[in-house]
N, C-alpha and C positions, 0 to 999 in steps of 0.2 A: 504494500500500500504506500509505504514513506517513497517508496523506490517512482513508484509512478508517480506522486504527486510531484517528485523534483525532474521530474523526464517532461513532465505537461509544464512547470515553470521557467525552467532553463530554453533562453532562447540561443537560436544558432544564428551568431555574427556573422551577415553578409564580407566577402572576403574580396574585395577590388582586386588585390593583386594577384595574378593569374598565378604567381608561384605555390602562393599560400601564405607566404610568412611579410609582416610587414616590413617598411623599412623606414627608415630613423635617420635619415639625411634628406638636408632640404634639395641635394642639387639630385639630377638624375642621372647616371653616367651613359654615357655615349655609347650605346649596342649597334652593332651591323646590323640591319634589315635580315640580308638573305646573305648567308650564311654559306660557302662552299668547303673544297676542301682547303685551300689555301690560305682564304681566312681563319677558319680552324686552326689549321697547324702554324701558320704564324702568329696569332692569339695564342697559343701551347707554348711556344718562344723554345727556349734551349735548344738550338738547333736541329730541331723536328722539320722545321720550313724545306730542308734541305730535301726530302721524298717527296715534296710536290707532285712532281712529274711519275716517279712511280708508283703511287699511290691514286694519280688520275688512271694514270693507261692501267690499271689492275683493278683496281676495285667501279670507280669512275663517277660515282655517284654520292656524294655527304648521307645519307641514308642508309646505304650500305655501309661506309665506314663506323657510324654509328653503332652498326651491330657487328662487326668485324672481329673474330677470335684473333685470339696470340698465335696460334697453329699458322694462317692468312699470312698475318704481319710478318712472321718470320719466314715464309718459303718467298716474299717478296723481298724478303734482304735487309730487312729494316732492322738494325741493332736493337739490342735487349731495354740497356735505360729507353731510347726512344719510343720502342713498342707500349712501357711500363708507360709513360706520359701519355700514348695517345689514347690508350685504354682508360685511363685515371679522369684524364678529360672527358671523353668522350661518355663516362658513366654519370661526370656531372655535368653536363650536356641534358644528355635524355630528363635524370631529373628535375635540371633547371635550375641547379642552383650557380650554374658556369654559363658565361658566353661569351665570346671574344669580343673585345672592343674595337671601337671602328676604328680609333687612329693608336699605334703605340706610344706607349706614355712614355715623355719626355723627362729626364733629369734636365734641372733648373740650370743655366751657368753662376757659377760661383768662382767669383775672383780666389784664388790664392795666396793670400797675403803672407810672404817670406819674412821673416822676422831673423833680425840683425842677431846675432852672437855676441857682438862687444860689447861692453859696459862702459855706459856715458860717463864724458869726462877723461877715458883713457885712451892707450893706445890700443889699436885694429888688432894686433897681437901682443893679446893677452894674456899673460901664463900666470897657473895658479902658484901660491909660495911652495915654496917645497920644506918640508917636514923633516930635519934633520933628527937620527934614530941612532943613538950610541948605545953599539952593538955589546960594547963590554959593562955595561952595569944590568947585572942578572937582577930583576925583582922576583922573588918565590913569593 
């Protein structure tokens, strides 16, 4: 009885976002529309971009790749971390919690600022005092 009356009270939150789970930043990041193999695998980054091309002429479809075994990946030649990545993506892909972005994210330029060694007021060579150590007085 208790069971039902809280199953009739509790209501189910309409859920906008197609993933299911909300999200908590004001900006929206920039998703690719349509989706191929290229985009994929350069969204995947570490070097995976580089099967493009065998990974069109073999498999040939982002669909197919989707559901693609390890067995597939490797009689096509694709090294083992690589295989590891595109499987890893590709599982969160399907459900939704991964997509590639449409332009790769840029590191910021940041000046370098080299910082002098010498100590104002002296000379450019610099040397520290040296520590003279008499070797014949034994302290036990």
């Amino acid at each position: 009885m208790a069971l039902m009356q809280f199953l009739n009270h509790t209501r189910t939150i309409p859920i906008s976002n197609p993933y299911g789970f909300s999200r908590f930043f004001s900006k929206s990041s920039p998703f690719i529309v349509k989706v191929g193999i290229p985009e994929f695998l350069n969204g995947v980054g570490h070097g995976v971009e580089t099967h493009v091309a065998k990974l069109e002429s073999e498999i040939g479809d982002f669909q197919k790749l989707l559901v693609t075994r390890t067995l597939k990946l490797k009689k096509i030649g694709i090294p083992c971390k690589h295989r590891k990545l595109i499987l890893k993506y590709a599982h969160k892909y399907r459900l939704g919690l991964w997509r590639p972005r449409a332009e790769p994210v840029k590191l910021p330029n940041v000046p370098i600022i080299q910082r002098s060694l010498s100590v104002k007021g002296h000379n450019s060579q610099f040397k520290p005092p040296k520590i003279h150590v008499n070797r014949d007085a034994r302290d036990f």
